[in-house]
C-alpha positions in Angstrom: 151.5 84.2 196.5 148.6 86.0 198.0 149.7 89.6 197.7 148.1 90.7 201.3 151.2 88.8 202.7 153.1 91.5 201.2 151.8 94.0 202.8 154.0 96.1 205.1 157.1 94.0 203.6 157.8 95.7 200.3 160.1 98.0 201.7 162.3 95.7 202.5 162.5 93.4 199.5 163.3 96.5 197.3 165.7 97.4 199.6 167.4 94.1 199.3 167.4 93.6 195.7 169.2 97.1 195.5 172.0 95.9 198.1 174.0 94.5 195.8 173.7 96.9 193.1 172.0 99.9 191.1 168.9 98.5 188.7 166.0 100.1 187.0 162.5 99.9 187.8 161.7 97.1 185.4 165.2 94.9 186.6 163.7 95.0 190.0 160.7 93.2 189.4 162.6 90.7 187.3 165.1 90.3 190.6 162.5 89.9 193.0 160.5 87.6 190.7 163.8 85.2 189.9 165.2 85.6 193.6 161.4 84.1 194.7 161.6 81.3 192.3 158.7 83.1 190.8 157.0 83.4 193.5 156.7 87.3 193.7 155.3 88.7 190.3 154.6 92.3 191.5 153.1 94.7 189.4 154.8 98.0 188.2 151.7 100.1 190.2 153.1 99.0 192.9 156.8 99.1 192.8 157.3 102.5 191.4 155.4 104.0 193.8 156.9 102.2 196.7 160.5 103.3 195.0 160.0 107.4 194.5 158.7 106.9 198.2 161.9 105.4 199.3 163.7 107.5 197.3 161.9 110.8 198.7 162.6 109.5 202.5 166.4 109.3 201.9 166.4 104.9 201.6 167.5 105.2 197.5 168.6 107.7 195.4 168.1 107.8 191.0 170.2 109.0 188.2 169.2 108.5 184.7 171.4 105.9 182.8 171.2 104.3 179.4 170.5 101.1 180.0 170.1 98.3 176.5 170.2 101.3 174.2 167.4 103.1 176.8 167.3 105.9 179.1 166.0 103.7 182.4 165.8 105.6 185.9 168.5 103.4 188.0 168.3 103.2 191.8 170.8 102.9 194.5 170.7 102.2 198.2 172.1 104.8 200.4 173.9 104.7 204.0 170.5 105.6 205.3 168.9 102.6 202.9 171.2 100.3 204.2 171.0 101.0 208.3 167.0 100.6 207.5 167.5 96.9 205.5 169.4 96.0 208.5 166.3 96.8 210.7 164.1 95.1 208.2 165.8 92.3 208.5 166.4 92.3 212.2 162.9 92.8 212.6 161.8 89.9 210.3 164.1 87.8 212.3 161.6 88.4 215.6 158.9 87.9 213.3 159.4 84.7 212.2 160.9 83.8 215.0 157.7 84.7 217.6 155.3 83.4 214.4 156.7 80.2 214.4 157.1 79.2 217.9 153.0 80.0 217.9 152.6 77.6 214.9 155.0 75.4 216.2 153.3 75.2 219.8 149.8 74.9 218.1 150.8 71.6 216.2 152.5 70.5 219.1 149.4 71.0 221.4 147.0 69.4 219.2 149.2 66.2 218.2 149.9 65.8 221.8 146.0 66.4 222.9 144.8 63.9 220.1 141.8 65.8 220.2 140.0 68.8 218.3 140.1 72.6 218.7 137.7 74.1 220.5 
């Protein structure tokens, strides 16, 4: 996947891989790469970052935990986390909704034309 689609959407995919429970930094990225089909392989220099910044605005909070025999940083989504997946997902709702009645009108227009795009 061509990570410019990403962009501006990584908030709430680690939000949503921590709704259901606490993982570690390294769990994450196996979550989001399994729950893709594969699809998502995102590199560590850009989840970490994007999780102490989610942590520092009040979305997730940490706590050290032995995790395999290893001290792993865990993270959790708070209240506040979970009011903003809501939005996030609310708001990718409109998205794709608005997105694909443009696609969806563009098709339409050109089968029913026959012709080319000017």
């Amino acid at each position: 996947m061509n990570p410019d689609a990403l962009r501006g959407h990584m908030d709430a995919l680690l939000l949503s891989v921590l709704e259901r429970e606490p993982l570690h930094g390294y769990a994450i990225i196996e979550a989001l790469l399994e729950r893709s089909g594969g699809a998502l392989n995102v590199p560590t220099g850009t989840v970490y970052p994007a999780l102490r910044r989610l942590e520092r605005i009040g979305y997730l909070s940490s706590e050290w935990a032995t995790v395999g025999g290893r001290k792993r940083r865990t993270y959790r989504l708070t209240e506040s986390g979970r009011k903003r997946l809501e939005g996030e997902r609310s708001a990718w709702q409109e998205f794709t909704t608005v997105i694909g009645s443009v696609l969806r009108a563009e098709t339409a227009g050109l089968g029913l034309s026959g012709g080319t795009p000017s």
